[in-house]
C-alpha positions as CSV (number, residue, x, y, z in Angstrom):
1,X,91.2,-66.6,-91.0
2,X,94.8,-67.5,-89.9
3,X,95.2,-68.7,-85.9
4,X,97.0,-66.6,-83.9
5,X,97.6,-63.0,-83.5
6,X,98.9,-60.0,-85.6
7,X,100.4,-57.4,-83.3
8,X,102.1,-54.1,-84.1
9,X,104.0,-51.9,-82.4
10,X,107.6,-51.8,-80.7
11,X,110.8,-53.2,-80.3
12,X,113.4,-52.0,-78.2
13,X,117.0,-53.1,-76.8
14,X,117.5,-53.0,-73.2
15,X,120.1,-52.4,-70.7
16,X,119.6,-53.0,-67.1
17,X,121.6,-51.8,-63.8
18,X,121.1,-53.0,-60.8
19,X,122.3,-50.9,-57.2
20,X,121.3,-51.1,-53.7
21,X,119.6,-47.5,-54.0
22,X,119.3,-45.1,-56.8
23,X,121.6,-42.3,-55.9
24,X,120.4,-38.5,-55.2
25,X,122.1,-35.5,-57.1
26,X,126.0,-35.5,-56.5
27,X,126.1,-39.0,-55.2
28,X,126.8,-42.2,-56.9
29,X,125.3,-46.0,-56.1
30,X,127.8,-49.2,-57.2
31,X,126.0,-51.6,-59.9
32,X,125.9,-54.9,-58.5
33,X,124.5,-56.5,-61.9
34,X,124.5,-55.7,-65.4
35,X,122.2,-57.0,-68.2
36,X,121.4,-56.6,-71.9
37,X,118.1,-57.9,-73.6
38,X,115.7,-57.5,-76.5
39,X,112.7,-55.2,-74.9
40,X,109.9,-53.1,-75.8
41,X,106.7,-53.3,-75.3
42,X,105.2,-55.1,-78.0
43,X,108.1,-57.5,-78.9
44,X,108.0,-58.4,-75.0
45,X,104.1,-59.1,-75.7
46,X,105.2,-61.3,-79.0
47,X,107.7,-63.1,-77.5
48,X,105.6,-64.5,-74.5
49,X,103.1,-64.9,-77.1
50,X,105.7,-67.3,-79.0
51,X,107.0,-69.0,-75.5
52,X,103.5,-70.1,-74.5
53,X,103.0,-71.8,-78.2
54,X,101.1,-69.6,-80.3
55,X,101.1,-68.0,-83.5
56,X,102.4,-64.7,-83.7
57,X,103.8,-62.0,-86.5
58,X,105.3,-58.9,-85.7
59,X,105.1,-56.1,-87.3
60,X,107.5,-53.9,-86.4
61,X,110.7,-51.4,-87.2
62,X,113.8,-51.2,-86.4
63,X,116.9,-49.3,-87.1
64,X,119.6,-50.4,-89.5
65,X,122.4,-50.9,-86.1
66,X,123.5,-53.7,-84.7
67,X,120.9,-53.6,-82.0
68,X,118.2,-53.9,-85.0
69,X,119.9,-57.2,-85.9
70,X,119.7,-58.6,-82.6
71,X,116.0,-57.5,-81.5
72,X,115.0,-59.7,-85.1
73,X,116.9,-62.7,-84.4
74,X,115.7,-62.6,-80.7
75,X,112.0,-62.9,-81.7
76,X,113.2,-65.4,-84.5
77,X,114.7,-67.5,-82.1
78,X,111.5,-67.4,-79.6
79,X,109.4,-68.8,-82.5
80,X,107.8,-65.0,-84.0
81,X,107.2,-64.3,-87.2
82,X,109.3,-61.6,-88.0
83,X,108.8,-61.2,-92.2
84,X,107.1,-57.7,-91.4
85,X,109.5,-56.2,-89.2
86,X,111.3,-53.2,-91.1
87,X,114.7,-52.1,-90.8
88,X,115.1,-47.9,-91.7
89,X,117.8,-46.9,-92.8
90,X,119.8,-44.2,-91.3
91,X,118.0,-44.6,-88.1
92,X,118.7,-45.8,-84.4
93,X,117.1,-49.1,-82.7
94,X,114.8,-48.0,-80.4
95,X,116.7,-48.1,-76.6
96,X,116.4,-48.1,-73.1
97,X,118.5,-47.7,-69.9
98,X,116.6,-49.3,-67.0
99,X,117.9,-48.7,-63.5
100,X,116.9,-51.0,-61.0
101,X,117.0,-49.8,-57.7
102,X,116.5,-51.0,-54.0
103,X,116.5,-54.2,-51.8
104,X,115.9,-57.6,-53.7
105,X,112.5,-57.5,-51.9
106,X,111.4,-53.5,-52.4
107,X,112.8,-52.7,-55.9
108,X,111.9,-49.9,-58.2
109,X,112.6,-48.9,-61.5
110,X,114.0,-45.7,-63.6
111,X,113.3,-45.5,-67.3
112,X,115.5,-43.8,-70.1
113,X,114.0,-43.9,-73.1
114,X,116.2,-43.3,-76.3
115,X,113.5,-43.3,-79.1
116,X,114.3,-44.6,-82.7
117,X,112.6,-46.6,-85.1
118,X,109.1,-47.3,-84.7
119,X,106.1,-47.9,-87.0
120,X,104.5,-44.9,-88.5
121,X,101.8,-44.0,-90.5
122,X,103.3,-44.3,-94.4
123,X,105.7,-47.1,-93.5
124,X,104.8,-50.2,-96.1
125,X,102.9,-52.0,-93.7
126,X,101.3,-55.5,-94.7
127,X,97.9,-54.3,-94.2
128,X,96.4,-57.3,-96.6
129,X,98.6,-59.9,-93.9
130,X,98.0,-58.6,-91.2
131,X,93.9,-58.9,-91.4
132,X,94.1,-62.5,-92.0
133,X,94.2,-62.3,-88.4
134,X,91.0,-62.6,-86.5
135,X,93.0,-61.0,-83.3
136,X,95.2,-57.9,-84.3
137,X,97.1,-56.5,-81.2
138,X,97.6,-52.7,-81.3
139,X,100.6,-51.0,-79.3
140,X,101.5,-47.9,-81.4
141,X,103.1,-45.2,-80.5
142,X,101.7,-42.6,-83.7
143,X,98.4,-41.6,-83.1
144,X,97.7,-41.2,-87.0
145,X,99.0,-44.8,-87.6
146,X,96.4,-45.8,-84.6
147,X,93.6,-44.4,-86.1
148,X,93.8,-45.2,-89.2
149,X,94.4,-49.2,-88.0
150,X,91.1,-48.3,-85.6
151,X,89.0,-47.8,-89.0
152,X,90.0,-50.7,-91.2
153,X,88.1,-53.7,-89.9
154,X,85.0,-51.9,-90.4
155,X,86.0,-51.5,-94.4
156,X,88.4,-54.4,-95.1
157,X,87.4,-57.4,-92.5
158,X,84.4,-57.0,-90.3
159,X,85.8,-60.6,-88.7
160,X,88.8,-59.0,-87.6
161,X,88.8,-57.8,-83.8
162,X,90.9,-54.9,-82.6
163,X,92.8,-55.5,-78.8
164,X,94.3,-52.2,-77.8
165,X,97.3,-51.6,-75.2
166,X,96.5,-48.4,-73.1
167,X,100.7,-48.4,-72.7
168,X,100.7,-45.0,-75.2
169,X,97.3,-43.8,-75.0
170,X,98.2,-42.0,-71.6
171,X,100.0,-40.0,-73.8
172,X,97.5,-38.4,-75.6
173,X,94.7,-36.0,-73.8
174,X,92.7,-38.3,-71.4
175,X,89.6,-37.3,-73.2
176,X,90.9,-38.3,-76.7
177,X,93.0,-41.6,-75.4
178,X,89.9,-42.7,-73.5
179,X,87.8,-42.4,-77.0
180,X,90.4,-44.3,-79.0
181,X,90.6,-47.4,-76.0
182,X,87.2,-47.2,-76.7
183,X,87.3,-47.9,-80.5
184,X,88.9,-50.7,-79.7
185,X,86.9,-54.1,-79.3
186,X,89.5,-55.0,-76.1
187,X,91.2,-53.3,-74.1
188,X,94.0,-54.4,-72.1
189,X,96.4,-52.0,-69.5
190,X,96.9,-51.4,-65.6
191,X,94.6,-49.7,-62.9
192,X,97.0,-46.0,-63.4
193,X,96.9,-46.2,-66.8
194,X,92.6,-46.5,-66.5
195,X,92.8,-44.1,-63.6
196,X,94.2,-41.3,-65.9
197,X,92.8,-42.3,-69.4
198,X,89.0,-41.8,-67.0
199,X,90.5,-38.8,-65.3
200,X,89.3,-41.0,-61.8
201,X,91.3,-40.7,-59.1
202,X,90.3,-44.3,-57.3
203,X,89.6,-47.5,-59.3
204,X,86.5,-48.0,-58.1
205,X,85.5,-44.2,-60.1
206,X,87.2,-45.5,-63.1
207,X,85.1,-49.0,-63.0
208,X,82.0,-47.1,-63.0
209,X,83.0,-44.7,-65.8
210,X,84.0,-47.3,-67.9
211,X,80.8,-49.4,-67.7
212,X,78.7,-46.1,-68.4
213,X,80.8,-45.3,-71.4
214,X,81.3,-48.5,-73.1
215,X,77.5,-49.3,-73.2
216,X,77.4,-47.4,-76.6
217,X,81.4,-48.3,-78.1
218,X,82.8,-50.8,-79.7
219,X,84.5,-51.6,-76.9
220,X,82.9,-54.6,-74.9
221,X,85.4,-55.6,-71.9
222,X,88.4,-54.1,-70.6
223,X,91.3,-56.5,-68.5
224,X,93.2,-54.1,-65.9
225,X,96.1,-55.5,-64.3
226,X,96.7,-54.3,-60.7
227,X,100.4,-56.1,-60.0
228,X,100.0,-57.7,-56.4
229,X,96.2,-57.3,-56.2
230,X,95.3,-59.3,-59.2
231,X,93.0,-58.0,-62.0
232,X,89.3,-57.1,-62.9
233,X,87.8,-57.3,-66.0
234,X,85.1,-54.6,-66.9
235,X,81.9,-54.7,-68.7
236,X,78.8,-52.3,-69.2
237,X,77.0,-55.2,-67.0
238,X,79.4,-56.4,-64.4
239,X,83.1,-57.0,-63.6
240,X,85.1,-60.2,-62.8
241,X,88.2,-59.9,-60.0
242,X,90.6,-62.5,-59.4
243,X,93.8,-62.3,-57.2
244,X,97.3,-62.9,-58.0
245,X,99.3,-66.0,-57.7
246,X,101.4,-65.8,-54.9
247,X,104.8,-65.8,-56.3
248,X,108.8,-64.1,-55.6
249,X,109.1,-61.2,-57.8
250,X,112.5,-60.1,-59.0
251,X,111.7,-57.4,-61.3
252,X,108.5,-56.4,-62.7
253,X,110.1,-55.2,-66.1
254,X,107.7,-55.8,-68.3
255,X,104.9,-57.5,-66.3
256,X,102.0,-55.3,-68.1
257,X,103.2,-57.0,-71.5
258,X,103.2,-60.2,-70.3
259,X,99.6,-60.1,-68.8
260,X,98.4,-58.6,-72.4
261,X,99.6,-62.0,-73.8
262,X,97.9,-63.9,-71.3
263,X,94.8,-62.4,-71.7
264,X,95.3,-62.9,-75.8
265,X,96.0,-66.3,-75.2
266,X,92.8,-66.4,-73.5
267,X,90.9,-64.8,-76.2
268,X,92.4,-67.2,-78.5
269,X,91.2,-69.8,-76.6
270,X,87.0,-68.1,-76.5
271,X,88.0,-68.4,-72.8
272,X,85.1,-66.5,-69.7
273,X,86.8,-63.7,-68.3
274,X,87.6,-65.6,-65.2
275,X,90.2,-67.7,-67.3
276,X,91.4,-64.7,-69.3
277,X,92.1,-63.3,-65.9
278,X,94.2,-66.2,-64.5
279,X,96.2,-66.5,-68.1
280,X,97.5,-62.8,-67.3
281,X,97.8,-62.7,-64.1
282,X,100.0,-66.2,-64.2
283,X,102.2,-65.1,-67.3
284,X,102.6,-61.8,-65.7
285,X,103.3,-62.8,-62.6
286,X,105.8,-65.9,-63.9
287,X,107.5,-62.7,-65.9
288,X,108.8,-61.0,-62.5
289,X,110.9,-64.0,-61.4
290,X,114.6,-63.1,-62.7
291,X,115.9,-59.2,-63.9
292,X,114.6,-58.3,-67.5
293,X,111.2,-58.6,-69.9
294,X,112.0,-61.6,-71.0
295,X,114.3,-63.5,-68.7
296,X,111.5,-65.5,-66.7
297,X,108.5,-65.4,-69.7
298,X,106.7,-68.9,-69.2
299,X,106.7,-71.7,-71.3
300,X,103.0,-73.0,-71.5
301,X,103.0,-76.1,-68.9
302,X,105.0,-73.6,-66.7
303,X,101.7,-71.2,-67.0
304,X,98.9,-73.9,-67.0
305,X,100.5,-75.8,-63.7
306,X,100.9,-72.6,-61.8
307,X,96.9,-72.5,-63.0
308,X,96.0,-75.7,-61.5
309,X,98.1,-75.5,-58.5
310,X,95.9,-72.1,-57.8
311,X,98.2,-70.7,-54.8
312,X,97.3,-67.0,-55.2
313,X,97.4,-64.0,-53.3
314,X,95.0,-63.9,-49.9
């Protein structure tokens, strides 16, 4: 089987402003910084995937704009294997307006979401490529495309191993996301999306019902980022913690997808969960230090020093 992973989902172009405070209806805030970058949540994985060294395809789409020529030549030019990305015709990039708001040291964002292209079941997908892969990362948006990705190892490569972003199963019915994370053979996301895939309303409820639950899935470990307070890692027998790096954040655009591809670098790697833990946590964390997804992504020695210089979080 081919090193490296195969992941599919989205791209997206992004446009950042920046103000003091995000205004309240009928008043206006001045934009203090402006940026424009290739996004979305699965490119953002794929490119940190490429920055840190490893092998990664994308298999995408995009629309047939201008945008859809830059968000394929930004990949390109991080190192991603962008052969399977498909441009549709007649159809918008996939966008986003991103307002940053609040002091450099208290800042929150606002989304706008302009949806366009995205993989969907039908779409002439490299099915045959893409399970040369041991590691396939799954980030899509259609449910139908999901699920039908969800039951091909089984048939086509038993070898292959399925690692599931819970970014879009919060959209589905908790009930029915929680059973597809859990068709999955990891699961990577953040302590709100767990929360409401569980229907918990405290972490420590979700932990729990996760290890009940995944004693008879597919699913054998789940790695939830929580931002500042590190990450756990779940299993039917135990969990792992381990605390952040004590870093400046700038913006946490993109942070979740960044920790995804640490932890896949991990699971390249046969790491413990202790490692795997660290690997996200750093390339997460090294992700927040300028405005945008993919300003501040790590290189590799950039991730494995702050590793062994180990100044975390108390």
């Amino acid at each position: 089987m081919r090193n490296g992973i195969a992941a599919i989902g989205l791209c997206s172009w992004d446009r950042f402003l920046v103000c003091g405070y995000y205004p309240g209806p009928g008043e206006f805030a001045i934009v203090d910084e402006r940026l424009e970058q290739a996004g979305g949540t699965t490119g953002n994985t794929c490119a940190a995937l490429a920055r840190l060294g490893l092998p990664t395809m994308l298999v995408s789409s995009v629309g047939d704009d201008v945008e859809g020529d830059w968000l394929i030549e930004s990949l390109r030019s991080e190192g991603c294997n962008t052969d399977h990305v498909i441009r549709k015709v007649n159809t918008a990039s996939d966008t986003g307006f991103i307002i940053v708001s609040g002091a450099a040291y208290d800042r929150d964002r606002t989304i706008y979401w302009i949806k366009g292209a995205k993989p969907e079941l039908g779409d002439p997908l490299p099915v045959d490529a893409i399970l040369e892969y041991q590691w396939v990362f799954l980030d899509i948006t259609d449910v139908r495309l999901r699920s039908f990705f969800l039951d091909l190892p089984a048939h086509r490569s038993p070898r292959t191993k399925l690692v599931g972003a819970m970014t879009y199963l919060i959209e589905m019915q908790p009930a029915h996301g929680w059973q597809h994370a859990l068709r999955h053979d990891v699961v990577v996301g953040n302590e709100r999306e767990l929360r409401t895939l569980t229907d918990c309303d405290s972490l420590e409820e979700a932990i729990e019902h996760a290890r009940r639950e995944m004693v008879a899935s597919a699913c054998r470990v789940l790695y939830i980022s929580r931002g500042a307070a590190g990450s756990v890692a779940i299993r039917p027998d135990g969990i792992t913690e381990m605390p952040a790096f004590d870093l400046s954040i700038t913006d946490t655009t993109g942070a979740g997808d960044a920790f995804a591809a640490g932890c896949l670098w991990g699971l390249l790697e046969h790491a413990d969960d202790a490692t795997i833990l660290q690997r996200g946590n750093a390339v997460g964390g090294l992700a927040c230090r300028a405005l945008g997804a993919r300003t501040s992504l790590p290189t590799l020695a950039e991730a494995t020093d702050l590793i062994a210089a180990g100044d975390r979080q108390e």
